[in-house]
C-alpha positions, -999 to +999 in steps of 0.1 A: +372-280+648+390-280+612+413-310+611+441-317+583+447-348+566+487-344+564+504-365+542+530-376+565+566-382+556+580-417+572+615-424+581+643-440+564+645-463+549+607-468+541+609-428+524+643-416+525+634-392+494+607-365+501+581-360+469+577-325+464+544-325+449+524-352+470+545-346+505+545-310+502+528-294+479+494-314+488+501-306+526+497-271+518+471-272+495+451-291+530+461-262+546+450-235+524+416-258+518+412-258+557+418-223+566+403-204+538+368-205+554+380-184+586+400-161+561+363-145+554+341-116+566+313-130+598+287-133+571+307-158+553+310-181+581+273-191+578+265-222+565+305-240+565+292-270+583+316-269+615+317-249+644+335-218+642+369-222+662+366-194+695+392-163+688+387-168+649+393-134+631+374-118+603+380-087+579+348-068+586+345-037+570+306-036+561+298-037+596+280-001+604+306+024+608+331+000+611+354+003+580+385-012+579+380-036+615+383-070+627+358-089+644+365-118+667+345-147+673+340-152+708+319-186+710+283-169+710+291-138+689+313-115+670+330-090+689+345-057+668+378-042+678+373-003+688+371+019+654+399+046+656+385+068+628+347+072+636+355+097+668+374+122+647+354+153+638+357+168+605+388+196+599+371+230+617+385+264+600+397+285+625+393+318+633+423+339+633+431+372+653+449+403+632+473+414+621+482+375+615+470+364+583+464+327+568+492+317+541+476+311+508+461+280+503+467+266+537+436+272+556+440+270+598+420+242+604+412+218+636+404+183+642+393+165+672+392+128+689+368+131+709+378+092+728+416+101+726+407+131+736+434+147+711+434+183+691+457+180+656+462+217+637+469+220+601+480+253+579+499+281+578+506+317+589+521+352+578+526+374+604+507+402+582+490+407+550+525+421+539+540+390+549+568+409+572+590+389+595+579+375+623+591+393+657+618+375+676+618+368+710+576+379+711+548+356+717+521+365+692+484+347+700+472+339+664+434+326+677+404+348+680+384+348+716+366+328+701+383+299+685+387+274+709+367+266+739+383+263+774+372+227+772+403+220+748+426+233+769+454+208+769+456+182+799+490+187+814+481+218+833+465+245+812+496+248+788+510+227+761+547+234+737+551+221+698+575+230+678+562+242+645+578+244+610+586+277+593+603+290+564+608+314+537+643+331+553+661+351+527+694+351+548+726+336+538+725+301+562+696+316+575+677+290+603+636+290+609+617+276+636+589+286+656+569+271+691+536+271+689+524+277+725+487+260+731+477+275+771+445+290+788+436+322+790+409+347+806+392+373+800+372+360+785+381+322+793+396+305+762+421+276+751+450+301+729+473+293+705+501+315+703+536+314+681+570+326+692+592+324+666+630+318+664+638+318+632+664+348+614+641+378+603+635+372+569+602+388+550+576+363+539+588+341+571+556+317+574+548+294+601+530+259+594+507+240+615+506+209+606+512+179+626+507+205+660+484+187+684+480+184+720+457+164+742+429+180+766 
C-alpha cells in the first residue's frame, strides 16, 4: 500500500506561518509521486515494487476490442468494464418502397445494438422523384418487404411512435413535422416503417431520419 510522507503543519506557536513551498507545495508533489503509478494502463503496473491497491483503475484502450475502457484491479486480475461500441453493427442501407424516394445525399440507413437490443435510422425522404408534398392525414410505409426482419420489431407490443424532422414548407408560417411509425406487419411478416406527415403541403416537403430508433 502507497504511503505519503506528509509534511505536517504543527500548531501555534511552534508554526503559526504556513511555508508555501515546503508545507504545500512538497505535500503535493508526494502526492502526485505516489499516485502517478496507478494513473497507468495494467501493463504499466508491472514491475512498481508494491502491491497493486484492490479497485485501482486503469485507462486501457489496447486491450483487444476494448478502445476507450477501464480496467479494474480486483486483487488477482484486471477486470474490463463492458464495451458499449463493439455490439453496434455497421450503418445497413435500406431498401425503400415506391413512389418514396431517398433525398439526395442522405442515404436510409440502419444500425443495430445487438446487447441493447436497439435500432437507430439515419436519412431522409421525398415523397416522390418530383419531390411533391407529402399527403396529410395518410400513413405512407416507406420500407420494402423486405427491409427489416420481423425480429426487429420493436418490444413494446409490435408497434413503436418517433417523431421525425421535416422541412422544405414554402408557406407563409408554414409548420413541418412528421411521425415515423415503426409496427409489424404480415403478409409477408415484416418489422415496417411508415411516415405520417403533419406538416402544411408544401412541394419538396422532406422527412429526415435521423436520431429515429426504437428497441426490439
Amino acid at each position: 500500500m502507497a504511503y505519503f510522507d506528509f509534511n505536517y503543519v504543527t500548531d501555534p506557536p511552534n508554526d503559526e506561518t504556513v511555508d508555501v513551498e515546503t508545507q504545500l507545495n512538497n505535500n503535493w508533489e508526494e502526492v502526485d509521486k505516489k499516485t502517478t503509478p496507478f494513473n497507468q494502463m495494467p501493463a504499466d503496473f508491472s514491475g512498481i515494487g508494491i502491491p497493486i491497491p484492490i479497485g485501482t483503475e486503469a485507462f486501457d484502450p489496447e486491450h483487444p476490442g476494448s478502445e476507450h475502457r477501464i480496467a479494474a484491479w480486483n486483487g488477482t486480475t484486471w477486470i474490463r468494464s463492458l464495451n458499449h461500441a463493439a455490439p453496434w453493427s455497421g450503418w445497413q442501407t435500406m431498401e425503400i418502397r415506391s413512389p418514396v424516394v431517398i433525398r439526395t445525399g442522405f442515404p436510409v440507413r440502419a444500425r443495430v445494438d445487438a446487447i441493447a437490443r436497439r435500432v437507430v435510422l439515419s436519412g431522409g425522404l421525398y415523397f416522390n422523384a418530383s419531390q411533391d408534398p407529402w399527403p396529410t392525414g395518410t400513413t405512407v410505409e416507406v420500407t420494402t418487404d423486405t427491409a427489416m426482419g420481423i425480429s426487429l420489431a420493436p418490444v413494446n407490443g409490435g408497434i413503436c411512435c418517433r417523431q421525425a424532422a421535416a422541412g422544405a414548407i414554402t408557406t407563409t408560417n408554414g409548420f413541418a413535422s412528421a411521425v415515423a411509425i415503426i409496427e409489424t406487419k404480415t403478409s409477408p411478416d415484416r418489422t415496417a416503417l411508415s411516415i405520417r406527415y403533419q406538416g402544411d403541403a408544401g412541394g419538396g416537403n422532406f422527412v429526415m431520419l435521423d436520431g429515429v430508433s426504437w428497441w426490439f
